[in-house]
C-alpha positions as CSV (number, residue, x, y, z in Angstrom):
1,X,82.2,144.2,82.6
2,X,84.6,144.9,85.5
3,X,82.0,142.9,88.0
4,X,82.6,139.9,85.5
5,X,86.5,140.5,85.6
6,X,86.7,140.9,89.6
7,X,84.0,137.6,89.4
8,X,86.3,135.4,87.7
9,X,89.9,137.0,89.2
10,X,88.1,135.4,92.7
11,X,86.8,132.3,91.3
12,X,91.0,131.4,89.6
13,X,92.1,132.5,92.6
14,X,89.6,130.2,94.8
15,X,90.8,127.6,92.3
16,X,94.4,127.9,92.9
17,X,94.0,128.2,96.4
18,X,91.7,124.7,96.6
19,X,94.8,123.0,94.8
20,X,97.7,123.9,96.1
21,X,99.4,120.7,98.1
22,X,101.0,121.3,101.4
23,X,104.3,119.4,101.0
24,X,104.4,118.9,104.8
25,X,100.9,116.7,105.5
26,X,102.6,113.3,106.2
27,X,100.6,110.3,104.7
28,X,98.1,108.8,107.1
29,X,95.6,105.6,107.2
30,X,92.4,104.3,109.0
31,X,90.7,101.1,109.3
32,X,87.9,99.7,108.0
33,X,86.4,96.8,109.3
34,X,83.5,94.9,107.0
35,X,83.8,91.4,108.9
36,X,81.2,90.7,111.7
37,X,84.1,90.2,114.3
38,X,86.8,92.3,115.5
39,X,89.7,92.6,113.9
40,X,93.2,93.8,115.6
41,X,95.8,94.8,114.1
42,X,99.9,96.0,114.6
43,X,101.5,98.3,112.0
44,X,104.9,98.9,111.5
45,X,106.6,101.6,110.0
46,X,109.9,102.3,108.2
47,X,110.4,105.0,111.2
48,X,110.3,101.9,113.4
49,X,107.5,102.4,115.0
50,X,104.8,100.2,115.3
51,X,101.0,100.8,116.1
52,X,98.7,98.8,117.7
53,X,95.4,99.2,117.2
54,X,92.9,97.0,119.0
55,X,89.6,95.3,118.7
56,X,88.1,97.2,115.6
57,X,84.7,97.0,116.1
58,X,82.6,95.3,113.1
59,X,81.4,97.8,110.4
60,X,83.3,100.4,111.9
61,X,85.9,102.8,110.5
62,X,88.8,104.2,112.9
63,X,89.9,107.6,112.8
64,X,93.2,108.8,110.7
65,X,96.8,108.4,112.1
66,X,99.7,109.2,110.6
67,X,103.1,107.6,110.0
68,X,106.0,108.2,108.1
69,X,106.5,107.8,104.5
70,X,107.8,104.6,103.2
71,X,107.0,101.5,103.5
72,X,104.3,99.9,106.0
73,X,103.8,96.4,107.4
74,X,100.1,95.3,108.5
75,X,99.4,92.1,110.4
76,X,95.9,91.8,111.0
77,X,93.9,89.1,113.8
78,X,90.5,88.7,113.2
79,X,88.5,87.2,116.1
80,X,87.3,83.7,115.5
81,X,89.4,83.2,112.9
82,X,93.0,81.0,113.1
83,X,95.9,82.6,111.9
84,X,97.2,86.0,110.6
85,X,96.9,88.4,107.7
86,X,98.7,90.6,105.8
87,X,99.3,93.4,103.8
88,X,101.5,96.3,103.3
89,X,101.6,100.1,101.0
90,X,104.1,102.5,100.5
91,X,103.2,105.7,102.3
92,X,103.5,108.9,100.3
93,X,103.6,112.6,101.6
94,X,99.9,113.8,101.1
95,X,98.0,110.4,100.6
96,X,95.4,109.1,103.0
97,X,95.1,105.3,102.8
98,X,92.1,102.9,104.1
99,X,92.9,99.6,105.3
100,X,89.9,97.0,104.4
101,X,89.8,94.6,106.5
102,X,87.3,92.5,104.0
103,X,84.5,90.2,105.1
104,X,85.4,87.4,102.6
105,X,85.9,83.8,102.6
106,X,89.3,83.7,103.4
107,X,89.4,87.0,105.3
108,X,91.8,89.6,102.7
109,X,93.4,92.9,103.9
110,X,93.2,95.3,100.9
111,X,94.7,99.1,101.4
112,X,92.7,101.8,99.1
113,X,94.3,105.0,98.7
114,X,91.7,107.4,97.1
């Protein structure tokens, strides 16, 4: 009986470990591009910065950077294609956002926070 007790005393523990939120992980995104061109694109934040990120290769992901919370600006130029698009999310502390830069006729940006 005690080997069942100390069993589940470590599996609520394990559990309330697993979701406990770290208040201090700024939100962060990444870029997905499905088109079969590269797609660049500039970000800008509500900290004032912006973030350039170039020549997204196609069917490639980028890796995560962060930003600050509020809300974010995306311009997006797609290679071969006239013009620019857009779209834009409010960033939240602990929420990782992908940017989709969609391979459809017009090209859409779409932001998918999981």
């Amino acid at each position: 009986m005690k080997y069942l007790i100390s069993l589940f005393a470590i599996y609520l523990m394990m559990s309330v470990v697993a979701c406990s939120t770290d208040p201090e992980n700024p939100p962060k995104f990444r870029i997905r591009n499905d088109r079969a061109t590269d797609a660049s694109l500039q970000v800008k934040t509500s900290g004032g910065n912006t973030i350039n990120i170039n020549n997204v290769k196609p069917g490639t992901t980028s890796d995560y950077q962060e930003v600050a919370t509020g809300q974010v600006d995306i311009t997006v130029t797609i290679q071969g294609q006239s013009g620019q698009y857009t779209a834009s999310f409010l960033a939240q502390i602990n929420q990782s956002y992908t940017v989709v830069v969609a391979n459809t006729t017009p090209p859409s940006i779409n932001v998918i926070s999981p």
